[in-house]
TIVO-2410 file (N, C-alpha, C; in nm, 3 decimals):
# residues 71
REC num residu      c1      c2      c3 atome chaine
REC   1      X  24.449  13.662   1.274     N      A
REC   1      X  24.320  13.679   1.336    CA      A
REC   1      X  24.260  13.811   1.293     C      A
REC   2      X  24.119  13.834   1.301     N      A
REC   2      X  24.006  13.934   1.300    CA      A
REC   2      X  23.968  14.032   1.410     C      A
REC   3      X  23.971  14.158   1.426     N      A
REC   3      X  23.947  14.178   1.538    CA      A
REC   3      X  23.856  14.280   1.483     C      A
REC   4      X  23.768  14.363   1.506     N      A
REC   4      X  23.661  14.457   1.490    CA      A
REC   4      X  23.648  14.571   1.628     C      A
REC   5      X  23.686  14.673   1.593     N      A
REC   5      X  23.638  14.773   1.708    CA      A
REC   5      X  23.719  14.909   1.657     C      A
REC   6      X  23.724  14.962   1.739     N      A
REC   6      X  23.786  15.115   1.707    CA      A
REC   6      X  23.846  15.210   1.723     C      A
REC   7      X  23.966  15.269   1.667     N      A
REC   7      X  24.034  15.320   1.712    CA      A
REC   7      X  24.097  15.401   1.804     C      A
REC   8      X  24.170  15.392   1.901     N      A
REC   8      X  24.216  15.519   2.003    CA      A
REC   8      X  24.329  15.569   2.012     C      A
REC   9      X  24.394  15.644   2.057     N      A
REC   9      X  24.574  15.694   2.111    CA      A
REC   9      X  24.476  15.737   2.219     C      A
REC  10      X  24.600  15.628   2.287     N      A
REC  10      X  24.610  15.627   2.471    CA      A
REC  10      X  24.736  15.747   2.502     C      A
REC  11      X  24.695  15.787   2.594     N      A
REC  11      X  24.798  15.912   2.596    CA      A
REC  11      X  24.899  15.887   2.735     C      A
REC  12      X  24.968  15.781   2.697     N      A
REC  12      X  25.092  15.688   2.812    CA      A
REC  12      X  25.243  15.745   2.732     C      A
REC  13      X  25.318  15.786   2.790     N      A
REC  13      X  25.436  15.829   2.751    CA      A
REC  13      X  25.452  15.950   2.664     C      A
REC  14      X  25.483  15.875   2.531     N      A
REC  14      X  25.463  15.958   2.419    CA      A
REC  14      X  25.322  15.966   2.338     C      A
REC  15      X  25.270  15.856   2.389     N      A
REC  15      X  25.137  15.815   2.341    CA      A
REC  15      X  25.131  15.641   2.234     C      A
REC  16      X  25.046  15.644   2.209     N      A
REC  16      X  24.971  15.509   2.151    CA      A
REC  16      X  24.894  15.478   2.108     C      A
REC  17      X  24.861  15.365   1.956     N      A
REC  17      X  24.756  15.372   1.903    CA      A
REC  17      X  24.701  15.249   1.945     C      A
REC  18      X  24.552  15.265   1.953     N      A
REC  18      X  24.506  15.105   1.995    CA      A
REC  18      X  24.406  15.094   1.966     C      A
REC  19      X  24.356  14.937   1.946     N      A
REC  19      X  24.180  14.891   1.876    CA      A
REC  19      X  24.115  14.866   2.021     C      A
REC  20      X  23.990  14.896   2.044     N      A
REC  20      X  23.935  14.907   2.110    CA      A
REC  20      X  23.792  14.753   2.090     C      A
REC  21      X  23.819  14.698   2.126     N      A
REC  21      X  23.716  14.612   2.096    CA      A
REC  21      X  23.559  14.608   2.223     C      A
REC  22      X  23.454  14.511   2.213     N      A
REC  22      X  23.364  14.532   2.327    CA      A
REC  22      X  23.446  14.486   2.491     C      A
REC  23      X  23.550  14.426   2.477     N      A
REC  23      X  23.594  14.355   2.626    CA      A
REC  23      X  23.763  14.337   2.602     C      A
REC  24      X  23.786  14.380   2.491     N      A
REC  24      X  23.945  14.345   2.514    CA      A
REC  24      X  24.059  14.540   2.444     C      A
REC  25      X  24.132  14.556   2.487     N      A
REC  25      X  24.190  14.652   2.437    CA      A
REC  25      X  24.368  14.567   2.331     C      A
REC  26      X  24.357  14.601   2.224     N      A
REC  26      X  24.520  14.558   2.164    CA      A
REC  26      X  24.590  14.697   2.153     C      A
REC  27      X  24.687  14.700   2.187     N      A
REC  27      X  24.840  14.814   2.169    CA      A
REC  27      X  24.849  14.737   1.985     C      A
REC  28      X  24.853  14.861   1.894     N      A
REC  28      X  24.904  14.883   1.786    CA      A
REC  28      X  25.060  14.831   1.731     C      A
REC  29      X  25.066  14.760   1.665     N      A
REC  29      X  25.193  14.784   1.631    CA      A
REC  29      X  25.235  14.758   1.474     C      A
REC  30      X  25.323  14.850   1.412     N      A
REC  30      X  25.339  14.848   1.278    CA      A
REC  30      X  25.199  14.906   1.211     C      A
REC  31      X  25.108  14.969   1.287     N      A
REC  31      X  25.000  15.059   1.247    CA      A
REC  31      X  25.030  15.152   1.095     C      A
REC  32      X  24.966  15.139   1.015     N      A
REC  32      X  24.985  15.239   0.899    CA      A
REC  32      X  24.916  15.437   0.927     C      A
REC  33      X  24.939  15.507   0.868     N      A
REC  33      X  24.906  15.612   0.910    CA      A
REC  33      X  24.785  15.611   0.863     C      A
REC  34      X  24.726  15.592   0.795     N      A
REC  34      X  24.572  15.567   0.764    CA      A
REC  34      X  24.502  15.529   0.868     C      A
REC  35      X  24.569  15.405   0.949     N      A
REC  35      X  24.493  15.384   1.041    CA      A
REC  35      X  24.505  15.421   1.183     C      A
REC  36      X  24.579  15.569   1.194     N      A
REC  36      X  24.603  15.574   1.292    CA      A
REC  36      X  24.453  15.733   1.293     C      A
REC  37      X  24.358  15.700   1.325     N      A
REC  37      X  24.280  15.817   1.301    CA      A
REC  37      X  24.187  15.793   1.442     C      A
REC  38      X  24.169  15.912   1.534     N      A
REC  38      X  24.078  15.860   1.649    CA      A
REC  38      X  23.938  15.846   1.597     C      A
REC  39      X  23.870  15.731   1.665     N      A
REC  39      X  23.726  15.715   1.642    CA      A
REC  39      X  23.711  15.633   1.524     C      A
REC  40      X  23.792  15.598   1.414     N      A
REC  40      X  23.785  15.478   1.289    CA      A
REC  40      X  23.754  15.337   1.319     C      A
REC  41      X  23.643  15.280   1.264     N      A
REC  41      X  23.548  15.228   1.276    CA      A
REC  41      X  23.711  15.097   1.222     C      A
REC  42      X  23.711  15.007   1.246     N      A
REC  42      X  23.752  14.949   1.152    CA      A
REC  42      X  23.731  14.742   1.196     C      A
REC  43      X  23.811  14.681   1.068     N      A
REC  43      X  23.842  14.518   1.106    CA      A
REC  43      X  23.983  14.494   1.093     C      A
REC  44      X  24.102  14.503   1.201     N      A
REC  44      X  24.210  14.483   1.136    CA      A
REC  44      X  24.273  14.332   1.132     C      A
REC  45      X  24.318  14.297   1.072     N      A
REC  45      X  24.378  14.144   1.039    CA      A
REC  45      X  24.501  14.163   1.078     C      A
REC  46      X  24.538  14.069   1.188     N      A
REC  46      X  24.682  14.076   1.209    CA      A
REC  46      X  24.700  13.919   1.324     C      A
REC  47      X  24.848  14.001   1.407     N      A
REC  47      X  24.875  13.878   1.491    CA      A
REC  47      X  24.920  13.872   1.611     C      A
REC  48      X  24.882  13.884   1.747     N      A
REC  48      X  24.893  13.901   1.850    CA      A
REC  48      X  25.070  13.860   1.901     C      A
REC  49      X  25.119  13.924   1.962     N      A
REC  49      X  25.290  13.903   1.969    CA      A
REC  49      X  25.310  13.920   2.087     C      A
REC  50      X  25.301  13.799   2.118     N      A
REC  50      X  25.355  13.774   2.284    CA      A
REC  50      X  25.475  13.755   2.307     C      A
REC  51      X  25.574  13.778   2.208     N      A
REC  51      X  25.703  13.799   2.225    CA      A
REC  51      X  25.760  13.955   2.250     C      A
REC  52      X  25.624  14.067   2.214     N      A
REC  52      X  25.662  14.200   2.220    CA      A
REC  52      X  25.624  14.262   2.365     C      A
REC  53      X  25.707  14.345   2.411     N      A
REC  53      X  25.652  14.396   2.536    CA      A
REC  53      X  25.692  14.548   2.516     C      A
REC  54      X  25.583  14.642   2.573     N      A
REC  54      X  25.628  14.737   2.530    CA      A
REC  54      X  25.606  14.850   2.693     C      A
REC  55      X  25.615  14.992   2.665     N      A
REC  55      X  25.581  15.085   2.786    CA      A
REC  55      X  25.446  15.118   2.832     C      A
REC  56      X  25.358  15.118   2.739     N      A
REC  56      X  25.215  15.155   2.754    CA      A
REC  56      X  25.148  15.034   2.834     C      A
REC  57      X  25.209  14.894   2.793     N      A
REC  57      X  25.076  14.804   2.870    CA      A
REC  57      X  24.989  14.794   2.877     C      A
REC  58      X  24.899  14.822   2.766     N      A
REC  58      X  24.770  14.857   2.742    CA      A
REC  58      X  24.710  14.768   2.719     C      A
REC  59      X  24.760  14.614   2.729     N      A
REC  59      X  24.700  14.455   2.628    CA      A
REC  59      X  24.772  14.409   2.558     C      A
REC  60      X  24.714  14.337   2.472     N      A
REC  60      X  24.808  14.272   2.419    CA      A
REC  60      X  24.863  14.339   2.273     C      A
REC  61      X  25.002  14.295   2.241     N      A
REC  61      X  24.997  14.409   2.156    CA      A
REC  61      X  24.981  14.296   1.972     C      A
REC  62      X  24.938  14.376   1.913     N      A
REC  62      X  24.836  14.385   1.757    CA      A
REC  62      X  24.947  14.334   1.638     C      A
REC  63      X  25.022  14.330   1.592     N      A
REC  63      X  25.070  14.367   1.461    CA      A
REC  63      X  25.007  14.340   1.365     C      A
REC  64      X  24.984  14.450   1.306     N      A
REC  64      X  24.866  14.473   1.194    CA      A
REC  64      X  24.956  14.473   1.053     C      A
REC  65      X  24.879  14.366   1.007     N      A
REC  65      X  24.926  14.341   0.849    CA      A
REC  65      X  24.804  14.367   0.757     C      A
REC  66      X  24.669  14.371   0.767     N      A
REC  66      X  24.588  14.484   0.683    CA      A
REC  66      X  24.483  14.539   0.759     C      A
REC  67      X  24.412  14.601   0.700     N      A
REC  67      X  24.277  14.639   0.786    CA      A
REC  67      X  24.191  14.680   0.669     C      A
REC  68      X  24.026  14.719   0.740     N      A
REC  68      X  23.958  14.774   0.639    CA      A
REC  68      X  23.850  14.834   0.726     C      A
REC  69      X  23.847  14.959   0.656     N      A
REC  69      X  23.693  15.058   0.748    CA      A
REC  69      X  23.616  15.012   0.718     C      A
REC  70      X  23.533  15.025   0.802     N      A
REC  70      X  23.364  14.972   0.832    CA      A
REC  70      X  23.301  15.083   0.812     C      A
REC  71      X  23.119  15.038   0.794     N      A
REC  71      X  23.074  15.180   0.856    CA      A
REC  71      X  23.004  15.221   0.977     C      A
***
């Protein structure tokens, strides 16, 4: 799937990276360091893993297999 919105670290534990969309929040996972930048515009392609549960609980969580900045 496609998702479009923009980057954050939620600051839960140790912290967390996450896409921010207009109505839904995804928890990061397997994030590249490129895309871990606050405020990056981006579209990441990946696959929602409802088999993962993690500490933050922030949504659902992401695994991101590419992405690409917007402007």
């Amino acid at each position: 799937m496609k998702v479009q919105g923009k980057i954050e670290h939620k600051g839960f534990g140790t912290g967390t990276w996450a896409l921010v969309t207009d109505n839904k929040t995804y928890e990061l996972k397997d994030a590249p360091s490129d895309l871990k930048k606050k405020g990056l515009k981006v579209e990441v392609n990946g696959e929602v893993r409802e088999d993962v549960m993690t500490t933050a609980m922030i949504g659902p969580v992401l695994e991101v297999q590419s992405f690409e900045v917007m402007d």
